[in-house]
BASEMI-660113 format. One record per residue (C-alpha): residue number from 1; x, y, z. Coordinates in Angstrom, 2 decimals. Example, Ala and Ser with C-alpha at 12.3 -4.5 7.8 and 13.67 -1.06 7.14 Angstrom:
<pt><seq>1</seq><u>12.30</u><v>-4.50</v><w>7.80</w></pt>
<pt><seq>2</seq><u>13.67</u><v>-1.06</v><w>7.14</w></pt>
# end
This chain:
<pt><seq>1</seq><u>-114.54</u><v>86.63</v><w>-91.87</w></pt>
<pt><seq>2</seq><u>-116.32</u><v>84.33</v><w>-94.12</w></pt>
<pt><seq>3</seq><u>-117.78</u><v>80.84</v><w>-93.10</w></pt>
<pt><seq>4</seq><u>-115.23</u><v>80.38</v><w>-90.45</w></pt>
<pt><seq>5</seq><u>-117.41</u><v>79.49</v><w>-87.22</w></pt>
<pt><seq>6</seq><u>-116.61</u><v>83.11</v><w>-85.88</w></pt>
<pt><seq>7</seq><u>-119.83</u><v>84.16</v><w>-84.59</w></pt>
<pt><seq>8</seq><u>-118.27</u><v>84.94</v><w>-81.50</w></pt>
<pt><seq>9</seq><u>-116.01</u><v>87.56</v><w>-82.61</w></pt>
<pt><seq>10</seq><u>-118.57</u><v>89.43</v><w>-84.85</w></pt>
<pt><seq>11</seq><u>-120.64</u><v>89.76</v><w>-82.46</w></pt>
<pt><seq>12</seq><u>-118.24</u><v>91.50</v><w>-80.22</w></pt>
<pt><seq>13</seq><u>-118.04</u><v>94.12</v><w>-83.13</w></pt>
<pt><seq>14</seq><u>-121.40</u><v>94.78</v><w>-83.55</w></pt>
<pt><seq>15</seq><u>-122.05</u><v>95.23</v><w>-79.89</w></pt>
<pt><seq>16</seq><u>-119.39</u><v>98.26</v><w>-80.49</w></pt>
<pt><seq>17</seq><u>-121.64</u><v>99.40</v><w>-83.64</w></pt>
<pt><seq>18</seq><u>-118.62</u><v>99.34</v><w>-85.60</w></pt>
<pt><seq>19</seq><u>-119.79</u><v>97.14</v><w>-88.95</w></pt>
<pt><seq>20</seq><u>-120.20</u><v>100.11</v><w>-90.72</w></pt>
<pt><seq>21</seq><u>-116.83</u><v>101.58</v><w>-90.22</w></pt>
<pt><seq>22</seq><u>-115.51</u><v>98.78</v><w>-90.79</w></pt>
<pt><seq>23</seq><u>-116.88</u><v>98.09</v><w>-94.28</w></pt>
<pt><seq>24</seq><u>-115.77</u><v>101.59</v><w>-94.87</w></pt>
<pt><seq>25</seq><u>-115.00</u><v>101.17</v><w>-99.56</w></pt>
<pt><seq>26</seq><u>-114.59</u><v>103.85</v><w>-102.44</w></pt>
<pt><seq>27</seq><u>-111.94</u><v>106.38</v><w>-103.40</w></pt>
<pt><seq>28</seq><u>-109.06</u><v>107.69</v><w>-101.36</w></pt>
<pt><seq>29</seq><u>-107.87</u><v>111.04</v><w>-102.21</w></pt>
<pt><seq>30</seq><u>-104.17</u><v>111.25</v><w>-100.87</w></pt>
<pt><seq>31</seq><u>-103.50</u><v>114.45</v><w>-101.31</w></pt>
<pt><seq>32</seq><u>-106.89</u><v>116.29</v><w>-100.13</w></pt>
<pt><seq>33</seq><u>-106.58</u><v>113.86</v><w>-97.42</w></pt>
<pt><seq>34</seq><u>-103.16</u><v>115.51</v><w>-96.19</w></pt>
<pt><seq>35</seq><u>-104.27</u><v>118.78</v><w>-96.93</w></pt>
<pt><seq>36</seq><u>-107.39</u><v>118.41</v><w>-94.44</w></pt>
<pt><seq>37</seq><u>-104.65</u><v>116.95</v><w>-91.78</w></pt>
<pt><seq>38</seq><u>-102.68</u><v>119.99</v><w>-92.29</w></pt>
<pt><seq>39</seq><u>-105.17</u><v>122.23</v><w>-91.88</w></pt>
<pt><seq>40</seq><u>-107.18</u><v>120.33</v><w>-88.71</w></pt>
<pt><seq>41</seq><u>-108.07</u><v>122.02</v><w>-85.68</w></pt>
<pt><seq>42</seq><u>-109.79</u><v>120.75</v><w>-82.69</w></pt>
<pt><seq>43</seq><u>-112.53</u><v>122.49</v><w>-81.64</w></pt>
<pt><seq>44</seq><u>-114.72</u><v>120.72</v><w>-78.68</w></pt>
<pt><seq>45</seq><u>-116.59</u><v>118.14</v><w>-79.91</w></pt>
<pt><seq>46</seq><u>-116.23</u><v>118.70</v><w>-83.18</w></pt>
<pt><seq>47</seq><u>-113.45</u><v>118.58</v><w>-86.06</w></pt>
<pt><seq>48</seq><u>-112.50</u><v>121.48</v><w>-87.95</w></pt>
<pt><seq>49</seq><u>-110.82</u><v>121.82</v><w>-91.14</w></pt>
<pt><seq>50</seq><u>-110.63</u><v>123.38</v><w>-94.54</w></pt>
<pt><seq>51</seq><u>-110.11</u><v>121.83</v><w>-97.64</w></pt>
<pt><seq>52</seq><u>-110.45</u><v>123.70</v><w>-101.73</w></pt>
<pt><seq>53</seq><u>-112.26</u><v>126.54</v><w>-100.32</w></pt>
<pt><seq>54</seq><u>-114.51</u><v>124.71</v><w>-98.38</w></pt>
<pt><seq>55</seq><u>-115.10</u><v>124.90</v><w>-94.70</w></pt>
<pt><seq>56</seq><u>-115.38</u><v>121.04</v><w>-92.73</w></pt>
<pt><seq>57</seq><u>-117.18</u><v>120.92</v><w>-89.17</w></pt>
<pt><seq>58</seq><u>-117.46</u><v>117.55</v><w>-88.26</w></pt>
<pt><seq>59</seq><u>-119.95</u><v>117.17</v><w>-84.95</w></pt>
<pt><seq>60</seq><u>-121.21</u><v>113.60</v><w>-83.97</w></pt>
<pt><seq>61</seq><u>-124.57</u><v>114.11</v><w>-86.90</w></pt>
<pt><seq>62</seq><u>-121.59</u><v>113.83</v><w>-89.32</w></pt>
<pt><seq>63</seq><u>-119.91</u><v>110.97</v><w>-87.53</w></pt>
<pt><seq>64</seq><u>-123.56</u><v>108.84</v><w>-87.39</w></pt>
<pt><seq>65</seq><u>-124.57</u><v>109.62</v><w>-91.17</w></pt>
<pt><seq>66</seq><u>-121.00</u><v>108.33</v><w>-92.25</w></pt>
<pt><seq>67</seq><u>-119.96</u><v>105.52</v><w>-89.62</w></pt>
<pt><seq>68</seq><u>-123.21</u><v>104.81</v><w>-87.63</w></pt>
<pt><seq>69</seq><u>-121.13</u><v>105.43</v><w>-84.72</w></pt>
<pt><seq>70</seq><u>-122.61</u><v>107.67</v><w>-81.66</w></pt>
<pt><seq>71</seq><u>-120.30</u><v>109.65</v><w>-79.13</w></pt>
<pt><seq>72</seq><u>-121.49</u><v>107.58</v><w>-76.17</w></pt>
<pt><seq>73</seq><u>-119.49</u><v>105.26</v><w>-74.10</w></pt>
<pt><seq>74</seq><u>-116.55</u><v>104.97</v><w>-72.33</w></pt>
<pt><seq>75</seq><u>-113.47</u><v>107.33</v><w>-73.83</w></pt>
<pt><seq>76</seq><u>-109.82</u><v>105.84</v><w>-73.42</w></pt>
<pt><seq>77</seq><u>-106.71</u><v>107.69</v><w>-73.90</w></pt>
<pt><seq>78</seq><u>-103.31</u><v>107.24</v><w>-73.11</w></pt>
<pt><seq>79</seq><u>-103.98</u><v>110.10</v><w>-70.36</w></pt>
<pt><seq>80</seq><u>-106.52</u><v>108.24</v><w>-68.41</w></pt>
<pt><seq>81</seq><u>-104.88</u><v>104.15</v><w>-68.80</w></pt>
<pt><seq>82</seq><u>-104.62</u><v>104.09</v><w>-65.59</w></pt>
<pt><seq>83</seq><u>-108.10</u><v>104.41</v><w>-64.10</w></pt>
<pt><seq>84</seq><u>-109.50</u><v>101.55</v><w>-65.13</w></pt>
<pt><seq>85</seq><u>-109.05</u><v>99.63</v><w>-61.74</w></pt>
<pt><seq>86</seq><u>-110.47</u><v>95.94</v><w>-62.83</w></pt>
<pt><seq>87</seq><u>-107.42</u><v>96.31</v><w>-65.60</w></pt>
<pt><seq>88</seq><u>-104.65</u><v>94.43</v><w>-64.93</w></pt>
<pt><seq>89</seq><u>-102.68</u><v>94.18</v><w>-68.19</w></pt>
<pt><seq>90</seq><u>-100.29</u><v>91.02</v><w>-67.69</w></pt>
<pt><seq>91</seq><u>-103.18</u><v>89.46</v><w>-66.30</w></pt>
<pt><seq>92</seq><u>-105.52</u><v>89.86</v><w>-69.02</w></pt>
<pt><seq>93</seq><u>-103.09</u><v>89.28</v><w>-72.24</w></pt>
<pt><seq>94</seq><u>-102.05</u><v>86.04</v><w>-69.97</w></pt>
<pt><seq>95</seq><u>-105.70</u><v>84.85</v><w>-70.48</w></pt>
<pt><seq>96</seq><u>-105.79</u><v>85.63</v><w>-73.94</w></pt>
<pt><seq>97</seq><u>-102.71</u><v>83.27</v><w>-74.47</w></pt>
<pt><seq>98</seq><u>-103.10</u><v>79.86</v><w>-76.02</w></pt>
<pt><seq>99</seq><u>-100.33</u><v>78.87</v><w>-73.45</w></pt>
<pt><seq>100</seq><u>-101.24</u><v>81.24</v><w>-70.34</w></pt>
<pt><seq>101</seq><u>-98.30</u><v>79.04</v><w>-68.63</w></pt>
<pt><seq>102</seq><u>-96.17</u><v>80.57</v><w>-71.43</w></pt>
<pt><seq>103</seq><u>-93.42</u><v>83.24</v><w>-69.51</w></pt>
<pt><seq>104</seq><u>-93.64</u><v>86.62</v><w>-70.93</w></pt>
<pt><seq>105</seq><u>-91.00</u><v>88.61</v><w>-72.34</w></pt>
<pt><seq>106</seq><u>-92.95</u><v>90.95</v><w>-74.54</w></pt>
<pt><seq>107</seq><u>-97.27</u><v>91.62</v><w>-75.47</w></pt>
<pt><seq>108</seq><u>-96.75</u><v>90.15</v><w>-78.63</w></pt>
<pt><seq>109</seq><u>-99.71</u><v>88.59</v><w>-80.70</w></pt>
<pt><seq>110</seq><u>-98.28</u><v>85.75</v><w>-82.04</w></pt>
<pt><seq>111</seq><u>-99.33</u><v>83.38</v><w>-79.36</w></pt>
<pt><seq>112</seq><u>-102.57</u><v>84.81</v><w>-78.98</w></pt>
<pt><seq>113</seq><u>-105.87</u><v>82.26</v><w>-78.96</w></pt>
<pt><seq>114</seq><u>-107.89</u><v>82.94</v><w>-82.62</w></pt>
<pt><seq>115</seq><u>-110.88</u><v>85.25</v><w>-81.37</w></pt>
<pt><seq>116</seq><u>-108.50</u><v>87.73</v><w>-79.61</w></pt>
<pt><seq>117</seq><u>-105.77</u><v>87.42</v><w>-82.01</w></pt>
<pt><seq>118</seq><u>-108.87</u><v>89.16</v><w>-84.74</w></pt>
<pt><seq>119</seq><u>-109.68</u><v>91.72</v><w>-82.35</w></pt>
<pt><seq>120</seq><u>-105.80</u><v>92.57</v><w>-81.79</w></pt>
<pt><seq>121</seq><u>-105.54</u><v>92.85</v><w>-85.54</w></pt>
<pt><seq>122</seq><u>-108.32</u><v>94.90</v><w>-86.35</w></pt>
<pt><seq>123</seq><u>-107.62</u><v>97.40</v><w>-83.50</w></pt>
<pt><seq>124</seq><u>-103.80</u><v>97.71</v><w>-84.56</w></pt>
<pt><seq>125</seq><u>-104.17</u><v>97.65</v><w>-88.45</w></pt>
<pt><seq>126</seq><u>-108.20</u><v>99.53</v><w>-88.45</w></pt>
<pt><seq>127</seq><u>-109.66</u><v>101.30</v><w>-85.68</w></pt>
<pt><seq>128</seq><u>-106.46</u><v>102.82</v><w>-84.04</w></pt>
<pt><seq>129</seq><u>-103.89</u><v>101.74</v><w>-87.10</w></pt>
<pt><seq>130</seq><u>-100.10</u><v>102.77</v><w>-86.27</w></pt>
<pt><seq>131</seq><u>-97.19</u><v>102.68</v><w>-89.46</w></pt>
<pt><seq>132</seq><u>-95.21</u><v>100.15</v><w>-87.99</w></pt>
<pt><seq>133</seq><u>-94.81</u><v>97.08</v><w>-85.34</w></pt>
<pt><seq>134</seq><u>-98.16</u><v>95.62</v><w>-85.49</w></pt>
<pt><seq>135</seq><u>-96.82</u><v>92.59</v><w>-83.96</w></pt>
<pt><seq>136</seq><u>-96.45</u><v>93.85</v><w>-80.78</w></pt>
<pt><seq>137</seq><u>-99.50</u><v>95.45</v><w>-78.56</w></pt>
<pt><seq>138</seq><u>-99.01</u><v>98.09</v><w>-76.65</w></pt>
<pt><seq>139</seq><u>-101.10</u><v>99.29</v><w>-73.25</w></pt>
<pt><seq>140</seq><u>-104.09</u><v>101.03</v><w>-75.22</w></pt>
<pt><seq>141</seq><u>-104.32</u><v>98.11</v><w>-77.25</w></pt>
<pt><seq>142</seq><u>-104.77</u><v>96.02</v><w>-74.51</w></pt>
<pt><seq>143</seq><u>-107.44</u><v>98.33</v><w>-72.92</w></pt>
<pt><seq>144</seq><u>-109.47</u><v>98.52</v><w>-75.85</w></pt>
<pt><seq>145</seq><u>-109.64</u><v>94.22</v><w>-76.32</w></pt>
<pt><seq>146</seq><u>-110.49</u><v>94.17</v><w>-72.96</w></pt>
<pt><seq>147</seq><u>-113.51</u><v>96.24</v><w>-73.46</w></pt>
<pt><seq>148</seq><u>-114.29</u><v>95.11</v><w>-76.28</w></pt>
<pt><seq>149</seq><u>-113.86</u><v>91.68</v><w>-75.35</w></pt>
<pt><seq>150</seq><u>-115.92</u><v>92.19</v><w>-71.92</w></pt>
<pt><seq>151</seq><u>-118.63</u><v>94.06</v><w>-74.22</w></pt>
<pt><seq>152</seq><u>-118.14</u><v>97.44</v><w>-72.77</w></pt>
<pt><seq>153</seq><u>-119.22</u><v>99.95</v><w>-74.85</w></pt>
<pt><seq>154</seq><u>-116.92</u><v>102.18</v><w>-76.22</w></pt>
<pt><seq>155</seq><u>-116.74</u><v>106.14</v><w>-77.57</w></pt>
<pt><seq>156</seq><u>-115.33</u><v>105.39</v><w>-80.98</w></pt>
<pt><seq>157</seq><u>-115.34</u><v>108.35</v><w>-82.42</w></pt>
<pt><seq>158</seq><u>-113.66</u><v>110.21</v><w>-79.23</w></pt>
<pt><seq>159</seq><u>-110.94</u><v>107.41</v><w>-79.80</w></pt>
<pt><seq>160</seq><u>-110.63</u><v>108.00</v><w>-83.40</w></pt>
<pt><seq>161</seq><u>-110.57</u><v>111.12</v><w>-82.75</w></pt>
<pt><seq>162</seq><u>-107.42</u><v>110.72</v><w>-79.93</w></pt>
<pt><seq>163</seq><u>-105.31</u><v>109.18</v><w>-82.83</w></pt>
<pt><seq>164</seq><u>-106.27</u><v>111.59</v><w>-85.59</w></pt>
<pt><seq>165</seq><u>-104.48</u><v>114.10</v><w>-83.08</w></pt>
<pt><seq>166</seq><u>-101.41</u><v>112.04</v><w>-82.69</w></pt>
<pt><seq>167</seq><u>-101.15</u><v>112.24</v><w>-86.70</w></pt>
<pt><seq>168</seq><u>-100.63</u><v>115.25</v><w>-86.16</w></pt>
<pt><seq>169</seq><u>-97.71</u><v>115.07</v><w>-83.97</w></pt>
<pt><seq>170</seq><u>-95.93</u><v>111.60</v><w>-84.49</w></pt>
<pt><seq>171</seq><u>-94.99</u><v>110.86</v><w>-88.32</w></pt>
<pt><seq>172</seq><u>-94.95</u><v>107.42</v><w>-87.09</w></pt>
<pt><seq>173</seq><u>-98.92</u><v>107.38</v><w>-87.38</w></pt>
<pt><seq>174</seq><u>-99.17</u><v>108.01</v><w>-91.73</w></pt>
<pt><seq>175</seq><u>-102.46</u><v>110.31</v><w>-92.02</w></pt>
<pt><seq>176</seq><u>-104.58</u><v>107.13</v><w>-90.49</w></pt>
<pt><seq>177</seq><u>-108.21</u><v>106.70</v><w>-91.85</w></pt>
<pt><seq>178</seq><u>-108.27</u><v>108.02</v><w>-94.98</w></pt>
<pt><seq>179</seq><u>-110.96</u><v>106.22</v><w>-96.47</w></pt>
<pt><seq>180</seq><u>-112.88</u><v>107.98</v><w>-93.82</w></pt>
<pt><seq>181</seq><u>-111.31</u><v>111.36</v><w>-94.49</w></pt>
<pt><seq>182</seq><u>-112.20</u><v>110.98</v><w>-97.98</w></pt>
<pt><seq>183</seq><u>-116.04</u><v>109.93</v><w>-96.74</w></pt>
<pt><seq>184</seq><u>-115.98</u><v>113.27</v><w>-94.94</w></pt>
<pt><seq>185</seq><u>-114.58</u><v>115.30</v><w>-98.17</w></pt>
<pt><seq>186</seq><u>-117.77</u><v>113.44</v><w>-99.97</w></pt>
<pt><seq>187</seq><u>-119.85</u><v>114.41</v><w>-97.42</w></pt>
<pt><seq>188</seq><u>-119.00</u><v>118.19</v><w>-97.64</w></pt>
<pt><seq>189</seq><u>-119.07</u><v>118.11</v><w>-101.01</w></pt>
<pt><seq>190</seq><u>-115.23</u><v>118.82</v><w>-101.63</w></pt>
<pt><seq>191</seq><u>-114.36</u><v>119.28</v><w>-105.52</w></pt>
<pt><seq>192</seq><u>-112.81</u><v>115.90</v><w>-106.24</w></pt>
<pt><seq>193</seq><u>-112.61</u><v>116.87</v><w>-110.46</w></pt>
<pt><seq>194</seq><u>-108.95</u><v>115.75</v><w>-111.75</w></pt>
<pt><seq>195</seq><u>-107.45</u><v>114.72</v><w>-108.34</w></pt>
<pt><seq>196</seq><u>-105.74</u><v>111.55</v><w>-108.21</w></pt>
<pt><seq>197</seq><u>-107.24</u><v>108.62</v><w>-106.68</w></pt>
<pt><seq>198</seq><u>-106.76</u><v>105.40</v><w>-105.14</w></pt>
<pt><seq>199</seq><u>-109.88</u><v>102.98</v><w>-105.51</w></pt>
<pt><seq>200</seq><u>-110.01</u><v>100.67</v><w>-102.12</w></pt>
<pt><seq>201</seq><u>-111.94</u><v>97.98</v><w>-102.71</w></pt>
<pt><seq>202</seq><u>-114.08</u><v>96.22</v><w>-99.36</w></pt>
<pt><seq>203</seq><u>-110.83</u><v>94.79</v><w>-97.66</w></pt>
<pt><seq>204</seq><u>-109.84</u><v>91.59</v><w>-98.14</w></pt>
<pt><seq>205</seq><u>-111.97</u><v>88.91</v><w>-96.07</w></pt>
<pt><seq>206</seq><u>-110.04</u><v>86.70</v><w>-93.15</w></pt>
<pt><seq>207</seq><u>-110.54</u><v>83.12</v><w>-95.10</w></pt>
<pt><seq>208</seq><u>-108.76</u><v>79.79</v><w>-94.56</w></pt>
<pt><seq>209</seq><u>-105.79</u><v>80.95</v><w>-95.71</w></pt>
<pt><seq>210</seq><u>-105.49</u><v>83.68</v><w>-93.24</w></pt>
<pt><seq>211</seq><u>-106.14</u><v>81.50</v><w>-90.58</w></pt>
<pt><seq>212</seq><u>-103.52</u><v>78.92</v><w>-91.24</w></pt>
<pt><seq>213</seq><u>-100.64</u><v>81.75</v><w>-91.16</w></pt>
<pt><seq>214</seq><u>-102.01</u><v>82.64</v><w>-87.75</w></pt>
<pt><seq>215</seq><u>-101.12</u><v>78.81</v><w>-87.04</w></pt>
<pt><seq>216</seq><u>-104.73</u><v>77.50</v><w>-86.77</w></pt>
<pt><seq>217</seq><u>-106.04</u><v>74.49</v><w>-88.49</w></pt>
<pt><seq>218</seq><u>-109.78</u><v>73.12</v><w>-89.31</w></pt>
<pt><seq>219</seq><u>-110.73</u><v>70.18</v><w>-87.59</w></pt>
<pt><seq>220</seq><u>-114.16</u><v>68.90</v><w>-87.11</w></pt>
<pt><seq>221</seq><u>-116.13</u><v>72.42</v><w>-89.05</w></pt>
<pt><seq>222</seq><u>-114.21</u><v>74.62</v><w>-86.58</w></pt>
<pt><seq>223</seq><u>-110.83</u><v>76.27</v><w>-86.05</w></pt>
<pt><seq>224</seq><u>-108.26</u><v>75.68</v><w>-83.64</w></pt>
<pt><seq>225</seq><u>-104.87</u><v>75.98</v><w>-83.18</w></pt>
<pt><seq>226</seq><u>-102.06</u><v>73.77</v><w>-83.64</w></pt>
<pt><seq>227</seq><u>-102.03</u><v>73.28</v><w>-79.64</w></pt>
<pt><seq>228</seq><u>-105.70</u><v>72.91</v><w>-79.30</w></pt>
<pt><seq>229</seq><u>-107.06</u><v>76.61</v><w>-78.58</w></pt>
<pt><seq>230</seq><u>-110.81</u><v>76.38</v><w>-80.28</w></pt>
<pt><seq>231</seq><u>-111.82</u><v>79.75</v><w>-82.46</w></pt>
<pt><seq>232</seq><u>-113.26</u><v>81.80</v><w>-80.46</w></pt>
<pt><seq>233</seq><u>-112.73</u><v>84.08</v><w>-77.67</w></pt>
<pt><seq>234</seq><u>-111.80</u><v>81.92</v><w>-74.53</w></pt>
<pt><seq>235</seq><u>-112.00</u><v>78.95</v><w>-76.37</w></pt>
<pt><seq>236</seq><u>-115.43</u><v>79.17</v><w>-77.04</w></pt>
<pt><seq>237</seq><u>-116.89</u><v>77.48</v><w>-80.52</w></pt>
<pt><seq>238</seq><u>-120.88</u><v>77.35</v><w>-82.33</w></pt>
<pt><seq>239</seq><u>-120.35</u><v>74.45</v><w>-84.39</w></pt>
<pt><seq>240</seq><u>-124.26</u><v>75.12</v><w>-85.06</w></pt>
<pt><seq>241</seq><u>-124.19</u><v>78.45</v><w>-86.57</w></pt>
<pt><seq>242</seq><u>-122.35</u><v>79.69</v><w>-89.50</w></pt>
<pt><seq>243</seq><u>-120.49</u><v>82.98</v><w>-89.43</w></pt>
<pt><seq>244</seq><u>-122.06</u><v>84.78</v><w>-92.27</w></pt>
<pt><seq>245</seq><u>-120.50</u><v>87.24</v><w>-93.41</w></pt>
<pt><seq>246</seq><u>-118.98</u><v>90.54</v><w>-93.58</w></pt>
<pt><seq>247</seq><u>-116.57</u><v>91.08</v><w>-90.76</w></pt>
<pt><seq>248</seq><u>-113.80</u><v>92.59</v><w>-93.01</w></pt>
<pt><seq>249</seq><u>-110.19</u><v>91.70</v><w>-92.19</w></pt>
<pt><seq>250</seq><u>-108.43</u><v>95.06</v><w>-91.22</w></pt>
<pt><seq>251</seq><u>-106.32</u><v>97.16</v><w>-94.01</w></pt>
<pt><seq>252</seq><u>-102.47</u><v>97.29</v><w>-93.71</w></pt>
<pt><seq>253</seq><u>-100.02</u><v>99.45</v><w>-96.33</w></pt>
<pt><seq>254</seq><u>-100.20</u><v>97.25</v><w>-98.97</w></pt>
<pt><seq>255</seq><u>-104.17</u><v>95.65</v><w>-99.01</w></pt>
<pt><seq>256</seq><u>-107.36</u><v>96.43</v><w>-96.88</w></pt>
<pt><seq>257</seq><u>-109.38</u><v>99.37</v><w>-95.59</w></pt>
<pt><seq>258</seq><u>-106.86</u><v>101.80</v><w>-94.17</w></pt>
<pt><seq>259</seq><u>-103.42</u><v>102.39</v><w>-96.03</w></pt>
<pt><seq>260</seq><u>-101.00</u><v>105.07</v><w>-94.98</w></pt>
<pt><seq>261</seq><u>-100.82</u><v>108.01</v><w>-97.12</w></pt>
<pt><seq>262</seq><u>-97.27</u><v>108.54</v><w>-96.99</w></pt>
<pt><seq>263</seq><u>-96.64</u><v>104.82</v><w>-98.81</w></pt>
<pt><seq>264</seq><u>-99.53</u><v>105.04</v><w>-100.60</w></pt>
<pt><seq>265</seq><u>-99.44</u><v>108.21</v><w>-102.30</w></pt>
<pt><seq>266</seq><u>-95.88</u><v>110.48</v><w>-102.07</w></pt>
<pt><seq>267</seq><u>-94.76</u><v>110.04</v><w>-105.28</w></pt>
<pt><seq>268</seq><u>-98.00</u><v>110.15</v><w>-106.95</w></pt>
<pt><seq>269</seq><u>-98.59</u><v>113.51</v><w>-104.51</w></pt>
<pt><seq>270</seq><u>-94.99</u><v>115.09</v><w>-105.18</w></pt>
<pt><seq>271</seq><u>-95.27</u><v>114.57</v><w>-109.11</w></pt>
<pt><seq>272</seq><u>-98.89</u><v>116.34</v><w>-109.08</w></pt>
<pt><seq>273</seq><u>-99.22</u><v>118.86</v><w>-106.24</w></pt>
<pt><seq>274</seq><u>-96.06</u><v>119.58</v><w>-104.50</w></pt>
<pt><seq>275</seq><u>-96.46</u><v>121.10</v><w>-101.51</w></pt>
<pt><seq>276</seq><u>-100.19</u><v>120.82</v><w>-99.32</w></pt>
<pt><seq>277</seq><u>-102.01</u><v>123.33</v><w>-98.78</w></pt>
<pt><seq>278</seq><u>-105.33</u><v>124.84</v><w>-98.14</w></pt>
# end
């Protein structure tokens, strides 16, 4: 987010200590990245996998050094949704409307204000990133802006960790984070000689442009939208400080920090490797 008067919704992020993350660049390694999918195991805390002869255990001194984030904080899952008392979904996503008179036929984040329309993207391309309908937010979604919109710290790596799982399971969710998968092979010290690479370059910043598809236009050295909703969450706008820098825009298939394996690298995989394994 360069320069765009979003001070507001960087903050938010760093309150969750996820810059780092994030800002998460280098090589992706498609295939050693399936191969340490197919061979994870969950183990406690920590994850467990093996990749070219060499052992992984990933505990939370792995998860600082690489990410900066700590396992501390409040851990959401679809299991425990419904805990969280103060939560009221329809109530919430209604005050994160431009239009909160607007009726409601789906959560979808099209008429979202600006500040929680970033959050909803990063969560749904980044943090918990899902292969298909991004323009729609589902209950964990939800949940998560809400904390992190109401600056309640969350366990970020226990989340992470919650989807990684569901990778497992559901095709739907690609091999997510494999720029941080590939961190992790660095960080073990994986043999990366002659396998074939992807470079991912720091994603692509939000600029103007980004914020006119969203519908918003500059008026007066600050964003709003067509119908009046100022940047910001809940309308709120710092026409005195200058958003400086470095709140990357979230990665989809095709540009940004998190790509799916499957589009990114089958062919390039099936040619090479064939089959994964250990």
């Amino acid at each position: 987010m360069k320069q765009q008067n979003l001070t507001v919704v960087r903050s938010l992020l760093n309150d969750q200590r996820l810059k780092r993350f994030l800002e998460l660049s280098g090589n992706i390694y498609p295939y050693l990245v399936k191969v340490f999918y197919s061979n994870l195991q969950f183990n406690g805390d920590t994850l467990n996998s093996h990749v070219k002869r060499v052992d992984i255990v990933i505990g939370n001194d792995v998860w600082a050094a690489i990410t900066g984030l700590k396992f501390s904080g409040v851990r959401i899952n679809k299991g425990n949704l419904g805990v969280i008392k103060e939560f009221n979904k329809m109530q919430f996503y209604k005050n994160c409307l431009k239009n909160p008179l607007l009726k409601v036929r789906k959560f979808s984040v099209g008429g979202l204000k600006l500040g929680e329309r970033l959050i909803a993207f990063i969560v749904s391309w980044t943090i918990t990133p899902r292969g298909s309908n991004h323009s729609t937010l589902f209950e964990e979604d939800l949940l998560l802006i809400y904390y992190i919109m109401n600056k309640v710290k969350l366990n970020w790596i226990h989340i992470i960790k919650d989807y990684m799982q569901k990778a497992i399971r559901l095709s739907d969710f690609h091999y997510p984070h494999a720029i941080l998968i590939s961190k992790f092979l660095h960080y073990f010290e994986v043999d990366i000689e002659e396998e074939l690479d992807e470079i991912l370059k720091p994603s692509s910043e939000i600029n103007s442009g980004s914020l006119r598809k969203m519908g918003f236009t500059k008026i007066g050295g600050g964003w709003v939208s067509k119908d009046g909703d100022q940047a910001g969450p809940r309308g709120t706008h710092d026409e005195e400080t200058e958003a400086a820098a470095n709140l990357v825009e979230p990665a989809s298939e095709t540009h940004g920090a998190d790509p799916s394996i499957d589009h990114m690298g089958e062919r390039m995989i099936s040619k090479a490797h064939g089959k994964p394994n250990g």
